[in-house]
C-alpha positions in Angstrom: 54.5 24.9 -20.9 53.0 25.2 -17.8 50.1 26.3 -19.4 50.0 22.8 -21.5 50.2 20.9 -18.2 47.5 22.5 -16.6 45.0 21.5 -19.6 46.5 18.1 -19.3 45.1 17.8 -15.8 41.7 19.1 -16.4 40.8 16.1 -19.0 41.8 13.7 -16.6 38.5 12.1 -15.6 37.2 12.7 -11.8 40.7 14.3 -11.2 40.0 16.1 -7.6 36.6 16.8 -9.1 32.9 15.6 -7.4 30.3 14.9 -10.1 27.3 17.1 -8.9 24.6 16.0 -11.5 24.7 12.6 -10.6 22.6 11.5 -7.4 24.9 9.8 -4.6 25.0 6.2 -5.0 24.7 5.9 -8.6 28.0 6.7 -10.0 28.8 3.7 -12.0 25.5 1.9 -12.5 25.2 2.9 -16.4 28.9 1.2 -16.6 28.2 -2.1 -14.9 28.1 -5.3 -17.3 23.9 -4.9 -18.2 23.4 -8.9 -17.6 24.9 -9.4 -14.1 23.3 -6.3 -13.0 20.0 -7.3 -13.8 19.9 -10.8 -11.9 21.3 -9.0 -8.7 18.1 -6.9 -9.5 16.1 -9.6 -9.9 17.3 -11.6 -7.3 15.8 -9.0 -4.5 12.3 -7.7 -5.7 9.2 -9.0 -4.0 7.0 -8.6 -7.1 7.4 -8.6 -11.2 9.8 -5.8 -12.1 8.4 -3.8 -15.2 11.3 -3.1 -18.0 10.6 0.1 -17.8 11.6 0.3 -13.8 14.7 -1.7 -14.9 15.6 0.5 -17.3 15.2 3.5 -15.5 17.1 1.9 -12.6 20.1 0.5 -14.5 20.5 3.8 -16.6 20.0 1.9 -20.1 17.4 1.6 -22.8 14.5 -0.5 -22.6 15.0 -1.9 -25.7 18.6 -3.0 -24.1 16.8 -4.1 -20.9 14.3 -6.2 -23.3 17.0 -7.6 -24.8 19.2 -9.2 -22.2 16.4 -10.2 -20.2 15.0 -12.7 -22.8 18.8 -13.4 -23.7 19.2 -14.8 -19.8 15.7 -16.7 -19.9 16.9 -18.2 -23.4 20.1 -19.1 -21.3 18.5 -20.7 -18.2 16.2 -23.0 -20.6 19.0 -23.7 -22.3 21.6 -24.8 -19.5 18.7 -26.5 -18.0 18.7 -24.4 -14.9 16.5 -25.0 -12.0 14.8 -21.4 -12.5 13.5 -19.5 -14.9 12.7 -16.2 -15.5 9.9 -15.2 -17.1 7.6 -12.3 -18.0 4.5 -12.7 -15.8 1.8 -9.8 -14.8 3.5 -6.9 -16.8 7.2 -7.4 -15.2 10.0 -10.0 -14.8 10.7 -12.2 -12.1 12.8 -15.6 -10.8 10.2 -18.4 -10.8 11.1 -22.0 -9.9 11.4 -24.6 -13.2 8.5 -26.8 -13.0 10.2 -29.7 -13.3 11.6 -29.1 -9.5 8.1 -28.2 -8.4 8.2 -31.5 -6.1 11.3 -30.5 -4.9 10.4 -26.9 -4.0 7.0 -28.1 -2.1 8.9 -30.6 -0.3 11.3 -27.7 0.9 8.4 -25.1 1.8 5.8 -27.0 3.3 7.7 -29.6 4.8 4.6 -32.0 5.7 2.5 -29.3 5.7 -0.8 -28.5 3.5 -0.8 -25.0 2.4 -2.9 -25.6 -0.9 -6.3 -24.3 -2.0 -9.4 -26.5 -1.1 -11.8 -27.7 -4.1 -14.4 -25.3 -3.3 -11.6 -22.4 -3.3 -10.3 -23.8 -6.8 -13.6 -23.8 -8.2 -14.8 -20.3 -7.2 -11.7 -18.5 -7.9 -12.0 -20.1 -11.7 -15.5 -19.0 -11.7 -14.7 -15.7 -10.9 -11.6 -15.6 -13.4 -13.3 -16.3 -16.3 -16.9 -14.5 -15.3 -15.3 -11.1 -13.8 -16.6 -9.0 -12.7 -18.5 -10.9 -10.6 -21.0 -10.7 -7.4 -20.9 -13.4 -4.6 -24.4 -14.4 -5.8 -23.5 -15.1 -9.4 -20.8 -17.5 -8.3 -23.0 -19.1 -6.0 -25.3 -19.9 -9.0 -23.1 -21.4 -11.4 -21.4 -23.4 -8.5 -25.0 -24.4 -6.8 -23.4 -23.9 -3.3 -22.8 -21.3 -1.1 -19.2 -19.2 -2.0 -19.0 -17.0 1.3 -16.7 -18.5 3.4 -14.3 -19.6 0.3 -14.7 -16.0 -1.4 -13.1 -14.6 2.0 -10.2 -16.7 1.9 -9.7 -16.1 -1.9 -9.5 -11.9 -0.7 -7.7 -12.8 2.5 -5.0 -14.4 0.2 -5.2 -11.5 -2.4 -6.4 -13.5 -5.0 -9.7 -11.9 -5.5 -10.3 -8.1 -5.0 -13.3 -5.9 -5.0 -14.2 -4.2 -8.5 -17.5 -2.0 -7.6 -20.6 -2.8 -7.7 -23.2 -4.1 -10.0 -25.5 -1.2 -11.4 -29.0 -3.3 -11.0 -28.5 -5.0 -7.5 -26.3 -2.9 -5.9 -23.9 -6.2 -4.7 -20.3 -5.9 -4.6 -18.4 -7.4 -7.5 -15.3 -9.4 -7.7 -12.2 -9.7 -10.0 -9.1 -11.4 -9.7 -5.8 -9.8 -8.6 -2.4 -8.8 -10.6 -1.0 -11.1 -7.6 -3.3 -14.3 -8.8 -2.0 -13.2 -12.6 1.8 -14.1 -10.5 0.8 -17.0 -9.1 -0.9 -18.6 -12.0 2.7 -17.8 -14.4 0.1 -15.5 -17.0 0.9 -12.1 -18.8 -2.5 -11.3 -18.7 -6.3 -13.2 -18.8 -6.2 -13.2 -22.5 -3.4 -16.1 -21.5 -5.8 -18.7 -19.3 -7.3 -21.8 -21.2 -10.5 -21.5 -22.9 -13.1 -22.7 -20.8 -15.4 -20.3 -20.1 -17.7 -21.4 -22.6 -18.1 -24.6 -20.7 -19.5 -22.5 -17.6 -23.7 -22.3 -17.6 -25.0 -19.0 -17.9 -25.4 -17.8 -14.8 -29.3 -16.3 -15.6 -30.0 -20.2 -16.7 -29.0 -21.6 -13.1 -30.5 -18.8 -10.4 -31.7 -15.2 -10.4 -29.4 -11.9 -10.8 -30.0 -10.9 -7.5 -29.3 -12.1 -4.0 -32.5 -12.7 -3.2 -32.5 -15.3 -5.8 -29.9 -17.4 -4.0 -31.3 -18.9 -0.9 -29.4 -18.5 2.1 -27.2 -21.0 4.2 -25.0 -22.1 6.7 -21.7 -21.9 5.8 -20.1 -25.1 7.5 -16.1 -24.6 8.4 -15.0 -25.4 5.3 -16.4 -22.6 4.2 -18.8 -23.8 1.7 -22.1 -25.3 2.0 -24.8 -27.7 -0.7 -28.1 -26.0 -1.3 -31.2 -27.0 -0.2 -33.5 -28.3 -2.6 
């Protein structure tokens, strides 16, 4: 009998027993409810989560992962919730609803302009839809000067350096995974198609720098030509 009781005692789960194949912290995480777990996730990363990294982190299949996380963006849209979540750059992430867009800008500038100029607008579409691309080759299709405006587009990690052009030697430009974010795309197979609007760049100036004259950037950072 006593023999009985002591086999009785072993099966009881975690009865005066440590689990030493399970890293400290993460006892339980595979048994919490899959949904709830992933919006506390959600609610604290600082970029698009992958459902990969989820999956790995919250112990379950991707496929599972996959699954709820299109099952709570179908659920927001549905119960009309100010924000969404939605797949952007590769991962997952709380967005505001567009609708409250007004409401949000009111909130985080509060009077204040944070917004891209014109000139900023206009290079960093030139450079979307023509990347990679050299300062001088944007210059061209916009027919003004793009320094000052292509260092705020890298000072806000928009734009990025991608090498350098074989023939010229100049540095070319691409946008960022962070300007993927901020636009709401998966990828640049998403943005509108436009590019074949934009001139050829070899119909408006040369390849090379030296076919762009040179100017004085003003402070807003761009500059007319002189013809």
């Amino acid at each position: 009998m006593s023999g009985a009781a002591y086999d009785i005692t072993e099966q009881e789960p975690g009865a005066g027993r440590s689990e030493p194949d399970r890293p400290a912290g993460a006892l339980g995480v595979a048994d919490l409810e899959l949904r709830p777990a992933l919006e506390a996730v959600l609610m604290v990363v600082d970029e698009p989560a992958t459902e990969e990294h989820l999956a790995r982190v919250l112990q379950r299949s991707r496929r599972a992962v996959a699954l709820a996380l299109r099952e709570l963006s179908d659920d927001y849209t549905r119960q009309g919730r100010g924000f969404d979540l939605r797949l952007v750059a590769g991962g997952w992430r709380f967005y505001s609803r567009a609708a409250y867009a007004d409401a949000v800008e009111s909130f985080v500038l509060d009077g204040q302009q944070a917004r891209l100029t014109q000139a900023a607008l206009e290079t960093l579409a030139v450079v979307a839809y023509r990347q990679p691309v050299s300062r001088s080759r944007v210059s061209a299709v916009r027919g003004v000067n793009c320094d000052g405006v292509m260092r705020t587009l890298l000072q806000r990690g928009l734009v990025e350096e991608a090498g350098t052009e074989p023939e010229t030697g100049a540095i070319l430009y691409r946008t960022t995974n962070y300007f993927l974010e901020r636009m709401g795309l998966r990828g640049l197979d998403e943005l509108p198609e436009l590019a074949p609007f934009l001139p050829e760049a070899d119909a408006v100036e040369g390849d090379s720098p030296e076919g762009i004259p040179s100017f004085d950037v003003d402070d807003s950072g761009d500059s007319q030509t002189d013809h």
